[in-house]
C-alpha positions as CSV (number, residue, x, y, z in Angstrom):
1,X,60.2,-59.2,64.7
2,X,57.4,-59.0,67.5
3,X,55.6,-56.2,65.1
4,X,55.8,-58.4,62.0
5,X,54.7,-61.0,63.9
6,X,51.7,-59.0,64.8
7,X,51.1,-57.4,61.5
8,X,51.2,-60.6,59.5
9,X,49.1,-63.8,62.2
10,X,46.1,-63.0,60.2
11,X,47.4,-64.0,57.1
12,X,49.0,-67.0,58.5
13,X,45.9,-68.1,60.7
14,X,44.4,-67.9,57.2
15,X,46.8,-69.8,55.4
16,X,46.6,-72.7,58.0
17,X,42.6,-72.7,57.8
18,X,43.0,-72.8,54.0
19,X,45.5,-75.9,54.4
20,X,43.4,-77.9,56.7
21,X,40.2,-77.0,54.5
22,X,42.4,-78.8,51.2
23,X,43.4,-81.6,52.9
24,X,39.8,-82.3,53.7
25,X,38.8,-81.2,50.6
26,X,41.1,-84.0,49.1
27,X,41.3,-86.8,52.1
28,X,38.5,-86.6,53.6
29,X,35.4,-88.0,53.7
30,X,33.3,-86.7,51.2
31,X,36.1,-85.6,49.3
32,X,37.5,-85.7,45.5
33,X,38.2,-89.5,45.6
34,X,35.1,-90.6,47.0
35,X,32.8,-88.4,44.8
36,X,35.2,-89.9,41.6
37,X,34.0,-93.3,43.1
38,X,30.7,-92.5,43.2
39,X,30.7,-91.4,39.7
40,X,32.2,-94.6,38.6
41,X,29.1,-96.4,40.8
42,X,26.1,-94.3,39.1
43,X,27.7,-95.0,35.8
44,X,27.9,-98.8,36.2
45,X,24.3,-98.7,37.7
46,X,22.9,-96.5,34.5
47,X,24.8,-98.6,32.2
48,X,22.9,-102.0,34.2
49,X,19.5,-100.0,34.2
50,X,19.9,-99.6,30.8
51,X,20.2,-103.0,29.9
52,X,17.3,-104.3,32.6
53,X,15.2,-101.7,30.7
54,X,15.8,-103.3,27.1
55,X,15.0,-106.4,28.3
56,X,12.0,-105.5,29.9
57,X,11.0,-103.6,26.8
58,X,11.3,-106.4,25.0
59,X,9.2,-108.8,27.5
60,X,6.5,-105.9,27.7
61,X,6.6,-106.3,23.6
62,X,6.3,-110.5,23.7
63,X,3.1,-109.9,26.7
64,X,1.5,-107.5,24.5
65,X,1.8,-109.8,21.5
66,X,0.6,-112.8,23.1
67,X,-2.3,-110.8,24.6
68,X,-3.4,-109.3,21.3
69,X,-3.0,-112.1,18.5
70,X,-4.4,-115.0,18.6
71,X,-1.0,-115.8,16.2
72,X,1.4,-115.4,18.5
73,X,-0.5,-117.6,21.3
74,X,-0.9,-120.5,18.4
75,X,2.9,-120.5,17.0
76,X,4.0,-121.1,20.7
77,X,1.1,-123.9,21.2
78,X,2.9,-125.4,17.9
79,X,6.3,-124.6,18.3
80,X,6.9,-125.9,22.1
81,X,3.8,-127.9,22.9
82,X,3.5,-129.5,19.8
83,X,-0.3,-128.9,19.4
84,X,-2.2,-129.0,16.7
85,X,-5.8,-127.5,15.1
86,X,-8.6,-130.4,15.3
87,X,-9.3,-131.4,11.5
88,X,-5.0,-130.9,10.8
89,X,-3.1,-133.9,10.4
90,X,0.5,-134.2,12.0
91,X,3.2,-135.3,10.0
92,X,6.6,-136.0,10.9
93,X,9.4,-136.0,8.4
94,X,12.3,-138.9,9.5
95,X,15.6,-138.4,8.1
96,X,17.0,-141.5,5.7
97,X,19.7,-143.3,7.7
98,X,23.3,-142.2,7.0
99,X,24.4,-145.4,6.4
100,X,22.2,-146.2,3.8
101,X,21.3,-149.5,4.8
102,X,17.7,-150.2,6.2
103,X,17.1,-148.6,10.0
104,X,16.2,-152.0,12.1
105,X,12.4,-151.6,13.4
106,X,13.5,-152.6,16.8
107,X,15.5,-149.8,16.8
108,X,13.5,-147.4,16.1
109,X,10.9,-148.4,18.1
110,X,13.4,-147.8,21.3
111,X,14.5,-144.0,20.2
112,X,11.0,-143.4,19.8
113,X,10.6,-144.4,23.3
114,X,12.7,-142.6,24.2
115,X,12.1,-139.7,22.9
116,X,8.3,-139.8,24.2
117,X,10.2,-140.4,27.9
118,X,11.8,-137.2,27.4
């Protein structure tokens, strides 16, 4: 028993050092479940990179627009200022009233108000 003892401790000290080196391999820090996590992490932060990127594409495109065309600058002075050119006359189109029957002037007078307060 003694000599197979002796013949074979290198295998088994080797054996036992290739055990503990699996178990850290798959518990231990640094191991196959925290580099699957990690994976999982640059994924989600590619996929949100992606996205921030489109978006900023797509403000680079509405800068260079504004700075190059005089267009672009004028529909946006229309559209949410509600300018207009000198020498153009504003018109405003007013729906009829649903009911048919004649809006009362009084009336009208306060939703115009109130619209200007807004």
């Amino acid at each position: 028993m003694e000599r197979i003892l002796r013949r074979w401790w290198p295998v088994l000290a080797l054996l036992l050092l290739f055990g503990a080196l699996q178990v850290k391999l798959w518990l231990g820090d640094g191991g196959w479940r925290e580099a699957k996590a990690l994976r999982q992490t640059v994924d989600e932060q590619r996929a949100e990179n992606a996205r921030l990127q489109q978006r900023n594409d797509a403000l680079e495109a509405e800068v260079e627009d504004l700075k190059s065309g005089e267009t672009a600058v004028e529909e946006r002075a229309r559209s949410e200022l509600g300018m207009v050119k000198p020498g153009e006359t504003f018109y405003r189109v007013v729906e009829p009233h649903p009911t048919g029957d004649k809006p009362d002037p009084a009336e009208a007078d306060k939703e115009n108000d109130e619209a200007d307060s807004k």
